[in-house]
Residue, then its C-alpha position, 0 to 999 in steps of 0.5 A: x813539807x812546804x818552806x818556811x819563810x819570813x815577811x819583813x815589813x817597816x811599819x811606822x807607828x805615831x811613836x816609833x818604827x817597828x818592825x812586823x815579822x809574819x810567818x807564813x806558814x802558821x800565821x803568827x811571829x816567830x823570830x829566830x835566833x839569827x833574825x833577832x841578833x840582825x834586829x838588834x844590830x840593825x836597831x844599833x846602826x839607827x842608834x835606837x837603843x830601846x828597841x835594841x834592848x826590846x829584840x835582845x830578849x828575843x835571842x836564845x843563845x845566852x852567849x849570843x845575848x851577853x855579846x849583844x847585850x853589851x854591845x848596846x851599852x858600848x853604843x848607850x855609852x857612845x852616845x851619851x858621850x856624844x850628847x855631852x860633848x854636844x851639850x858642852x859646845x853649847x856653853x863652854x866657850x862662854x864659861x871659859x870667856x866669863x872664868x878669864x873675866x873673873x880672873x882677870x878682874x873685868x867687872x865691866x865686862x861681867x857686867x855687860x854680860x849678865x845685863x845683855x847675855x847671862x837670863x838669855x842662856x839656856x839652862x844646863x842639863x847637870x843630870x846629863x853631866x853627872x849631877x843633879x836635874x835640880x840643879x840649874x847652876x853652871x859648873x866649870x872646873x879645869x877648863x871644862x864644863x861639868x855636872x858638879x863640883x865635889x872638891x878643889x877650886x872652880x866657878x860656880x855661874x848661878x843667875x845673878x852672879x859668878x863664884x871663883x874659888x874653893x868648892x866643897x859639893x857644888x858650895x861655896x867654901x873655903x876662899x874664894x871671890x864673888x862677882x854679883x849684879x842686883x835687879x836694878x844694875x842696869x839703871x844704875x850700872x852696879x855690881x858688887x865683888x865679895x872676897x874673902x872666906x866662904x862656908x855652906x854657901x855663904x861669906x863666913x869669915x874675914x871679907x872685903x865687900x865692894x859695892x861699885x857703879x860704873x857710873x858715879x864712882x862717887x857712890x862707891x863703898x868698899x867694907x873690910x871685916x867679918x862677916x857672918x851667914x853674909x852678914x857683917x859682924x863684928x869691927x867693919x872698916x869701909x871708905x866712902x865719899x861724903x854726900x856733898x863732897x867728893x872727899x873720901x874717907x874711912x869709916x869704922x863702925x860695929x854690928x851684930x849679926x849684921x845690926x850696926x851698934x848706934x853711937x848716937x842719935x842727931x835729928x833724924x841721923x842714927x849714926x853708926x860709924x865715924x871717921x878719925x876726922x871726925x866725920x861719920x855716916x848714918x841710917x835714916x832710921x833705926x829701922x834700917x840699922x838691922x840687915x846690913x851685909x853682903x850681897x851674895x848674888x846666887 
């Protein structure tokens, strides 16, 4: 009886290596238990999980099969940790600089960084942290970088603006404050802060929305009231300078699902709110009465 023997070859293919078993006795494979069980271990010292799992089906001993088939996914889970904590590296001392920003009340830093840094970033890989691969917001709870938000308070980084507060499902809900740039803040350095109630993603509830320029200050205005769906709706209180002066004042007007109420009408001023002083602010048009809200910055 002539020995048996088996020739093994690396041969590397255009997508991936293999392994060529031939037996030279009868010309074709032929794995045995003990070959398919080195295989797999050898495939799992690569880190090659697929042809790991390929050569498990080879092995005959069930026994032998369950120990190895949980073997590979001890090493899948080892790895995806690995890329992970990879991934993370990559963004969490940024998120951790932009949360202490937040909190912090930096504007000017949030804005230098969404003008020069933030549409540079590279876009999270949520499906890889448990959430969706849809989704190419930034999550940050507990000091740390996540996939999604299900409950509790974080920061929810999106391309125009940061959230910190309460989260319900990867949404702004309950209290919580939004910092938020426009397309034309870098000609103008102007940001805006929402603080205030939130649902379903939205300022809902009672706000003060600020609307800032580095710049000229004089520009500022800052509203206080309810809000709906992001629009104001209801009594809204907010200071601001007179065109031609630097004096400040504070206005009240009233609007509807963010429709300011006209109290009258001078010339080509559509007057909407007025002052105890006796000044008041108006729209050019009554076109332009309609709309008015806050910027939420997704």
């Amino acid at each position: 009886m002539k020995d048996q023997f088996v020739i093994v070859c690396p041969i590397t293919t255009w997508d991936s290596p293999w392994w060529w078993y031939s037996n030279s006795e009868v010309g074709d494979y032929d794995i045995s238990n003990e070959i398919a069980c080195e295989l797999v271990d050898l495939y799992l010292q690569m880190q090659d999980t697929g042809n790991a799992e390929r050569w498990l089906e080879e092995i005959q001993d069930s026994t032998q099969r369950e120990e190895w088939a949980a073997k590979i996914q001890e090493k899948e889970n080892e790895i995806l940790e690995q890329q992970r904590a990879e991934h993370k590296a990559k963004f969490v001392p940024k998120l951790t600089e932009t949360y202490n920003m937040m909190e912090a009340g930096d504007y000017s830093g949030l804005l230098t960084f969404f003008l020069t840094e933030r549409e540079g970033m590279e876009t999270p890989d949520n499906a890889l942290l448990g959430g969706s691969e849809d989704d190419w917001d930034f999550y940050f709870q507990n000091g740390d970088m996540v996939g999604n938000i299900e409950s509790g308070t974080g920061m929810i980084l999106s391309r125009w603006g940061v959230y910190v507060g309460e989260i319900s499902n990867n949404q702004r809900s309950g209290s919580g404050k939004q910092f938020g740039i426009w397309s034309n803040s870098a000609e103008n350095n102007g940001y805006t802060v929402t603080t205030g109630q939130w649902q379903n993603n939205k300022a809902n509830g009672q706000c003060t929305y600020e609307k800032r320029y580095l710049e000229n200050p004089m520009k500022d205005i800052v509203y206080t009231g309810n809000v709906t769906d992001n629009l104001f709706n209801g009594d809204i209180t907010f200071t601001g300078h007179y065109s031609d002066t630097s004096r400040e004042d504070t206005f009240v007007g009233h609007a509807e699902n963010g429709t300011w109420n006209l109290i009258r009408q001078e010339g080509d001023e559509w007057i909407f709110a007025e002052s105890s002083s006796g000044g008041y602010w108006y729209k050019n048009s009554q076109e332009d009465l309609a709309g008015d809200g806050v910027w939420a910055a997704y």
